[in-house]
C-alpha positions as CSV (number, residue, x, y, z in Angstrom):
1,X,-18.0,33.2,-28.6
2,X,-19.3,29.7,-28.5
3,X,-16.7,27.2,-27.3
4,X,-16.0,23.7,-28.9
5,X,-16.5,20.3,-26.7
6,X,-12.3,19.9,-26.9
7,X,-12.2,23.4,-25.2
8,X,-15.4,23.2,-22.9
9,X,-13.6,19.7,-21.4
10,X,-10.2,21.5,-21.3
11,X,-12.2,24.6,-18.9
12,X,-14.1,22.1,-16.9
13,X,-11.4,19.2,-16.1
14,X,-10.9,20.4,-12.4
15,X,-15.1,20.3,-12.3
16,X,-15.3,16.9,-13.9
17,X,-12.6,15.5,-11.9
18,X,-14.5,16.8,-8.3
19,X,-17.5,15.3,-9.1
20,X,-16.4,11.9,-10.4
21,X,-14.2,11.7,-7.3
22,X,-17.0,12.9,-5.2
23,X,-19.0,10.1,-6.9
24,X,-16.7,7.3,-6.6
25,X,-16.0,7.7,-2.9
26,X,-19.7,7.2,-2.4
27,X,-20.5,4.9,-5.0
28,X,-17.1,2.4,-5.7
29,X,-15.9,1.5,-1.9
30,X,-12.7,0.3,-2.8
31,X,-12.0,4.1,-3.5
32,X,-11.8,5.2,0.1
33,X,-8.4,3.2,0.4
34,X,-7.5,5.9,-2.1
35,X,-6.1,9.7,-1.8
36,X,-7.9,12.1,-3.1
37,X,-4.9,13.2,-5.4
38,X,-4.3,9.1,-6.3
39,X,-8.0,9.0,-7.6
40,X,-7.9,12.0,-9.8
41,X,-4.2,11.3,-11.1
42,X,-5.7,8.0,-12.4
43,X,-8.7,9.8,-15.0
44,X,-6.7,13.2,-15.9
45,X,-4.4,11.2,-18.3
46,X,-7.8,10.0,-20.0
47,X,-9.6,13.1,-20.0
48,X,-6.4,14.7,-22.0
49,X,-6.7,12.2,-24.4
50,X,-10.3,12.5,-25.2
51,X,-9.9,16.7,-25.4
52,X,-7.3,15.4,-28.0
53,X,-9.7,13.3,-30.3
54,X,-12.3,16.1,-29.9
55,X,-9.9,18.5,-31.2
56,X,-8.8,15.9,-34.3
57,X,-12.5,16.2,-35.2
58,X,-13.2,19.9,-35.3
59,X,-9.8,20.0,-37.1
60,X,-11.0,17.5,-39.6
61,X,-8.1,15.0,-39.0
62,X,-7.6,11.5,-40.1
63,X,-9.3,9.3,-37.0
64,X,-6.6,7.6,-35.2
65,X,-7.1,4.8,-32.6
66,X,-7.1,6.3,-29.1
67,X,-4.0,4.7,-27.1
68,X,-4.5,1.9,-24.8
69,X,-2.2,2.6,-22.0
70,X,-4.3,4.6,-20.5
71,X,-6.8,1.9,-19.7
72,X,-4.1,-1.0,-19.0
73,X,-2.2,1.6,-16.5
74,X,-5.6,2.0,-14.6
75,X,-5.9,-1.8,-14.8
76,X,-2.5,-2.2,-13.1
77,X,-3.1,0.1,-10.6
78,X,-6.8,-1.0,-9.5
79,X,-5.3,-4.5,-9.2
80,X,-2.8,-3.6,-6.6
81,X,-5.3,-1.1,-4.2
82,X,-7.3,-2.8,-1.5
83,X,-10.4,-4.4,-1.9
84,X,-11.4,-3.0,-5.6
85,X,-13.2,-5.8,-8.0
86,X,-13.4,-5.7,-11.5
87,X,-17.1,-4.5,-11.3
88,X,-15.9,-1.4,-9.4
89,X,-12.8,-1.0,-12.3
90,X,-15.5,-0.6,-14.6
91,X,-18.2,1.3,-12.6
92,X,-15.8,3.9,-12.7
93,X,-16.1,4.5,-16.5
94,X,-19.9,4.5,-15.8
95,X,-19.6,7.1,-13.5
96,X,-17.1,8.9,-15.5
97,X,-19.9,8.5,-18.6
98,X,-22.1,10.2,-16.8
99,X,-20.5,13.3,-15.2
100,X,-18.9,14.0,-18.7
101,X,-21.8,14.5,-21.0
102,X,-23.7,16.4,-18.0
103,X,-21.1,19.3,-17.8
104,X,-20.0,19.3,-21.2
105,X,-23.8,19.5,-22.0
106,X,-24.5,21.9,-19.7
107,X,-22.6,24.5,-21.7
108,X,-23.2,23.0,-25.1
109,X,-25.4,19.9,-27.0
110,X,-22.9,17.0,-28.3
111,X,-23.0,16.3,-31.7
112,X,-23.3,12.8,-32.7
113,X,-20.0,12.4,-33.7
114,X,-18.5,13.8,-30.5
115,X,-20.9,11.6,-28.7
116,X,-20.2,8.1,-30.2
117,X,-16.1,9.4,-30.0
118,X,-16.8,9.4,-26.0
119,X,-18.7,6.9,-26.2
120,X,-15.9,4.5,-27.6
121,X,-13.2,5.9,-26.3
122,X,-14.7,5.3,-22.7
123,X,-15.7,1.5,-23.6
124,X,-12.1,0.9,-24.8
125,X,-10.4,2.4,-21.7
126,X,-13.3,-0.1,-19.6
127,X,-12.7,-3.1,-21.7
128,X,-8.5,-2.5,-21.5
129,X,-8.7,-1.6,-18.0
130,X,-10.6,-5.1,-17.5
131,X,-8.5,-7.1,-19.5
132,X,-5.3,-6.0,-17.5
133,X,-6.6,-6.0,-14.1
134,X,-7.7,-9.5,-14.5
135,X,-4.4,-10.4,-15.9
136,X,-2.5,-8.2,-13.1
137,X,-4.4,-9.7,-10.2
138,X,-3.8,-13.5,-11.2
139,X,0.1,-12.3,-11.5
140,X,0.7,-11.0,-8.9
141,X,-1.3,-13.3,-6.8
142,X,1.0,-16.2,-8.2
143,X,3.9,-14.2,-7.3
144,X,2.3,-14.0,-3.8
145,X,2.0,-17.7,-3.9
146,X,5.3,-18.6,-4.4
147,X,6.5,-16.3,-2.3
148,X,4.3,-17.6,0.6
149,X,5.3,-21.5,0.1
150,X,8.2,-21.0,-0.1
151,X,8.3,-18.4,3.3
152,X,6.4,-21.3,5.1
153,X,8.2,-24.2,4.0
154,X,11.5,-23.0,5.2
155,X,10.4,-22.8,8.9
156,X,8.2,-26.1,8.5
157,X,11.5,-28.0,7.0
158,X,13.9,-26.8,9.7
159,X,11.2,-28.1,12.5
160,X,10.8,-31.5,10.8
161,X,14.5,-32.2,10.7
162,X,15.1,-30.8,14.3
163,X,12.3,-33.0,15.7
164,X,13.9,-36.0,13.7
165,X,17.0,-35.1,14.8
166,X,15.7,-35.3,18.6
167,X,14.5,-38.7,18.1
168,X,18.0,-39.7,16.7
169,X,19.9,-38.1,19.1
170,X,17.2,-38.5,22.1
171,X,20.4,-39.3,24.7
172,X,22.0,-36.0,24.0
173,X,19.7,-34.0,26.4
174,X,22.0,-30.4,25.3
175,X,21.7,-30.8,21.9
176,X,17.4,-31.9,21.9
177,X,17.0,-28.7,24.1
178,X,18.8,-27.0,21.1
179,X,16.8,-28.8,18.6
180,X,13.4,-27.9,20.7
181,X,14.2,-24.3,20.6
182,X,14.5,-24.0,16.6
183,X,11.0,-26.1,16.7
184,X,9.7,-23.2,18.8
185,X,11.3,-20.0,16.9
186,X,10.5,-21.6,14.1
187,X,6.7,-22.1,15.4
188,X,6.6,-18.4,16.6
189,X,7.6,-17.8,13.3
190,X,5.0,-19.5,11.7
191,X,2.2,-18.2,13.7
192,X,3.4,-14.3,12.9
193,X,3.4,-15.1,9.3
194,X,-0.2,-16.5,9.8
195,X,-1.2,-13.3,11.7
196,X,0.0,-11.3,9.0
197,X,-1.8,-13.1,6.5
198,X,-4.8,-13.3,8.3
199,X,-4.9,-9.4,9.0
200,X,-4.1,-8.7,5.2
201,X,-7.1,-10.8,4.4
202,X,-9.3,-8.9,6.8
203,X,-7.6,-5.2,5.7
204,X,-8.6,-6.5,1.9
205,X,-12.0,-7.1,2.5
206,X,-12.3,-3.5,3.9
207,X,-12.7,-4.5,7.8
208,X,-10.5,-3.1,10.8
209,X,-8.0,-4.4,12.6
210,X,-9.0,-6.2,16.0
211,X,-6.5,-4.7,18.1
212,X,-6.3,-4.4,22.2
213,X,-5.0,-1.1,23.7
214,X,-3.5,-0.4,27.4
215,X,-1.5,2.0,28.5
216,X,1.8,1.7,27.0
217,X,5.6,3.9,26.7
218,X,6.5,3.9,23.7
219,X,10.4,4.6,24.6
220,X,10.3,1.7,26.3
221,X,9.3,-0.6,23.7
222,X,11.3,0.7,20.4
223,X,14.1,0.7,22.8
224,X,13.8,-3.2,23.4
225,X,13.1,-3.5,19.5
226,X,16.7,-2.0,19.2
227,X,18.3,-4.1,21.5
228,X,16.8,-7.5,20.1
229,X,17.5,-6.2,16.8
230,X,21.4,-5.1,17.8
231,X,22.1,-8.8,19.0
232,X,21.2,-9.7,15.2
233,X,22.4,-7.2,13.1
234,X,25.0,-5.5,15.3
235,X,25.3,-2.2,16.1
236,X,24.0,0.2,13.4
237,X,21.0,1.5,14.7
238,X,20.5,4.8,16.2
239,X,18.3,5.8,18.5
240,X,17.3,9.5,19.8
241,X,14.4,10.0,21.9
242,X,13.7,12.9,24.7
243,X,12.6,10.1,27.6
244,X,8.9,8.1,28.1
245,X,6.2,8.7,25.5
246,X,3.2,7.2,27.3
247,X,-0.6,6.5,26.0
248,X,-3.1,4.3,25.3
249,X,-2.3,2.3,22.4
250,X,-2.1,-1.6,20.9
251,X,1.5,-2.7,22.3
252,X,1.9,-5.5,19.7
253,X,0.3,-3.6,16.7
254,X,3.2,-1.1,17.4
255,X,5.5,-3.4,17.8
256,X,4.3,-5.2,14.4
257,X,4.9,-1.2,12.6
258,X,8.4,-0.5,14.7
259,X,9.7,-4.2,13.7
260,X,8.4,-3.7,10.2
261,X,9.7,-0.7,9.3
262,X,13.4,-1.8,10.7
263,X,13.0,-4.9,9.0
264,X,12.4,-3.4,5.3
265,X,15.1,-0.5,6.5
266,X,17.5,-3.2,6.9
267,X,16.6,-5.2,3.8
268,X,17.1,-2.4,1.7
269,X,19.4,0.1,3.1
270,X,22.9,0.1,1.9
271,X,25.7,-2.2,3.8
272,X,26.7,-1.1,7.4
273,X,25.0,2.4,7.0
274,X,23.2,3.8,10.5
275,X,19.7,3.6,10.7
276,X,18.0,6.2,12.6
277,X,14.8,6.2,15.1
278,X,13.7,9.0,16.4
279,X,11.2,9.7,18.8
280,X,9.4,12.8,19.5
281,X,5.8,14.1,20.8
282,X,4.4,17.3,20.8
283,X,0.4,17.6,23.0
284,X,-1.5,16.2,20.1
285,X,0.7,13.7,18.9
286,X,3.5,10.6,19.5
287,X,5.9,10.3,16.0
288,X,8.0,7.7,15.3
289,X,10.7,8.7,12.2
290,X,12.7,5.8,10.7
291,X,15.6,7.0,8.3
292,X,18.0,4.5,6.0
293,X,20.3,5.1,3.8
294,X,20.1,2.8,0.1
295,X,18.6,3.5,-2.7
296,X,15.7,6.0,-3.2
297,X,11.9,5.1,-3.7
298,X,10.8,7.1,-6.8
299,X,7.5,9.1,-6.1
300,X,5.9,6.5,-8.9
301,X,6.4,3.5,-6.6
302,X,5.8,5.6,-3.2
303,X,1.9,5.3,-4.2
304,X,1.5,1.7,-4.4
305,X,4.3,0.4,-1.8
306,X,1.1,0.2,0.7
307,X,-0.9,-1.3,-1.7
308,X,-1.4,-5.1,-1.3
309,X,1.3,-7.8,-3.1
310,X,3.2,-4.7,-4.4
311,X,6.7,-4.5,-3.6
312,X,8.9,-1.8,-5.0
313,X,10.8,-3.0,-8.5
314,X,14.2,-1.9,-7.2
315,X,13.4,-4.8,-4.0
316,X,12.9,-7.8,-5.9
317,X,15.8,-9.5,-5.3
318,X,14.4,-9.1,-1.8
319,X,11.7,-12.2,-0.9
320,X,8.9,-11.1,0.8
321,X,4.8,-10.9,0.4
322,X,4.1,-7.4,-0.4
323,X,2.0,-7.7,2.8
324,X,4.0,-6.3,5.5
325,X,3.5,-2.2,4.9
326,X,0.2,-2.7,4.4
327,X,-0.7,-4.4,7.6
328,X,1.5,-1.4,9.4
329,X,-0.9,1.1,7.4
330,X,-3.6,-0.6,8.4
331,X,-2.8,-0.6,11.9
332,X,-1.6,2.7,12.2
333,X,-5.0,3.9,10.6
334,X,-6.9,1.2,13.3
335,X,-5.1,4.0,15.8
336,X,-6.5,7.4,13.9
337,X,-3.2,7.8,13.2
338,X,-1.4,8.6,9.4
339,X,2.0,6.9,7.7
340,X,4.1,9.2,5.3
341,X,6.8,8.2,3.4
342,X,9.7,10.0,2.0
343,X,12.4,9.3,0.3
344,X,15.7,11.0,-2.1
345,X,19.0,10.4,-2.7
346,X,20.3,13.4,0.1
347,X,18.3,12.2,2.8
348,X,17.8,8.6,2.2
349,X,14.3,7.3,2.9
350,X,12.5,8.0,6.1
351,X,8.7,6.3,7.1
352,X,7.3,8.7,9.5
353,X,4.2,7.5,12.0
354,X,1.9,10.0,13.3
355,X,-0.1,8.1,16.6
356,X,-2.5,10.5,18.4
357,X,-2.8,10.2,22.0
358,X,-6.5,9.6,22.5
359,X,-8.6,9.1,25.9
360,X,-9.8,5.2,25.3
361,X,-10.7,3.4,27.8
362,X,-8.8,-0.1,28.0
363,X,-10.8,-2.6,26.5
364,X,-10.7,-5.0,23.2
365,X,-11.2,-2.6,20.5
């Protein structure tokens, strides 16, 4: 029984899906930032809807205007994933163009009508998925913006009234030593904020992470994390680990995910509630678990909180760049190693860091 195009696209989504995903990850090269499972999730809606218009023609109903969340929702998403332009946004529908009509036309020739309905409904999604990307990158860059001026005019201001206060107050030798010490928090400060941007910048533009590796324990290190971090916040944090966990890894770059990650867990976690770190290691790998209790991350927002300038809805009462987690993916993935996040109302929600120990020799990587 010869099958209609609505039916032959329902049979061959999976097929379509492979090979526009096998195509984008060599053609678009913002698309490797992607999962496999991220990449796909953001054409099935689309393909559902054009089996729906092909099935309004052969059952001779009214037309009706395909929807335009489709293309605005891949928009949104495009705008917020590392390194894509709008010229790969929109190469995507090209590639999509073409893998369609060859495996529908494989099995049967397109009329004219179901052509031209592809056709449009393709150049819509492109031309909606333009529109908002553009409009979603200038917004959330200007909520970058502010964000940023006002994160580096808090530590300049306290350093220019310190340093005025030392010239007024040049006699009290106590109280300028005070004063000289905010100057220089507030300049380390600065200069981390700088390192993050910088390394966001780089990670954006696709490159790696320059990082330099030695021979490191990471015990030792998460435990004086926790220590700094108890003089601050008191004593809420929880740590389990078997004993050293030594190898040959970037000391600060794991210090930048470890003080991350505690930072955001104590941003966001719930007053006074533990937060656990756990160390463990089996022969392949080191893993570092970090568990808080607060409110859950839905699984929508899981895939884009790595994403650059994207901060979680339920977090914006929080100030903050939408940097940070992905600088920590980025240098996790600089080590071979993987990020996971998890997160529910029973369990709370827990970023887990896979490091593999791996034979480098210590030099600047």
């Amino acid at each position: 029984m010869k099958k209609f195009a609505d039916q032959i696209l329902h049979d061959q989504r999976e097929k379509i899906l492979d090979r526009w995903q096998k195509r984008a990850y060599q053609e678009v090269a913002a698309s490797l930032h992607q999962t496999s499972l991220a990449l796909k999730n953001s054409m099935l809606d689309f393909l559902i809807q054009i089996e729906g218009e092909l099935k309004n023609i052969r059952d001779i109903k009214p037309d009706s205007a395909a929807s335009p969340e489709f293309g605005l929702g891949h928009g949104v998403i495009r705008a917020s994933t590392v390194n894509y332009s709008i010229d790969q946004v929109i190469y995507e529908y090209h590639i999509l163009r073409e893998v369609l009509f060859t495996i529908l036309e494989e099995e049967k020739a397109l009329s004219v009508q179901e052509r031209n309905l592809i056709l449009s409904m393709i150049e819509q999604a492109a031309n909606h998925s333009a529109t908002s990307f553009s409009d979603t990158l200038r917004q959330i860059r200007e909520g970058f913006i502010s964000a940023l001026t006002h994160d580096l005019r808090t530590p300049v201001t306290s350093s220019m009234m310190s340093a005025e206060m030392i010239i007024r107050k040049s006699e009290d030798k106590d109280y300028c030593i005070k004063a000289s010490n905010t100057i220089i928090k507030n300049m380390i400060r600065l200069d981390k904020m700088i390192n993050e941007l910088l390394d966001a910048s780089r990670l954006g533009a696709g490159e790696k992470l320059e990082l330099k590796f030695s021979m490191i324990d990471l015990n030792h290190i998460i435990s004086q994390i926790i220590t700094s971090s108890q003089l601050q916040f008191g004593t809420r944090f929880v740590f389990h680990s078997s004993g050293p966990v030594s190898g040959v890894w970037s000391e600060e770059g794991l210090k930048r995910v470890v003080e991350n990650i505690l930072s955001n867990a104590i941003k966001y976690s719930f007053p006074k509630t533990p937060i656990v770190i756990t160390l463990t290691q089996d022969e392949t790998f080191a893993w570092i678990k970090i568990q808080n209790q607060g409110e859950p991350i839905t699984p929508e927002n899981q895939k884009i909180i790595f994403q650059q300038y994207r901060r979680i809805p339920n977090t914006q009462n929080q100030r903050g760049w939408g940097l940070g987690l992905l600088v920590v993916k980025g240098i996790v993935e600089a080590h071979e190693g993987n990020i996971f996040l998890e997160s529910s109302q029973e369990q709370g929600t827990i970023f887990t860091v896979k490091i593999p120990f791996k034979r480098r020799p210590l030099l600047n990587i």
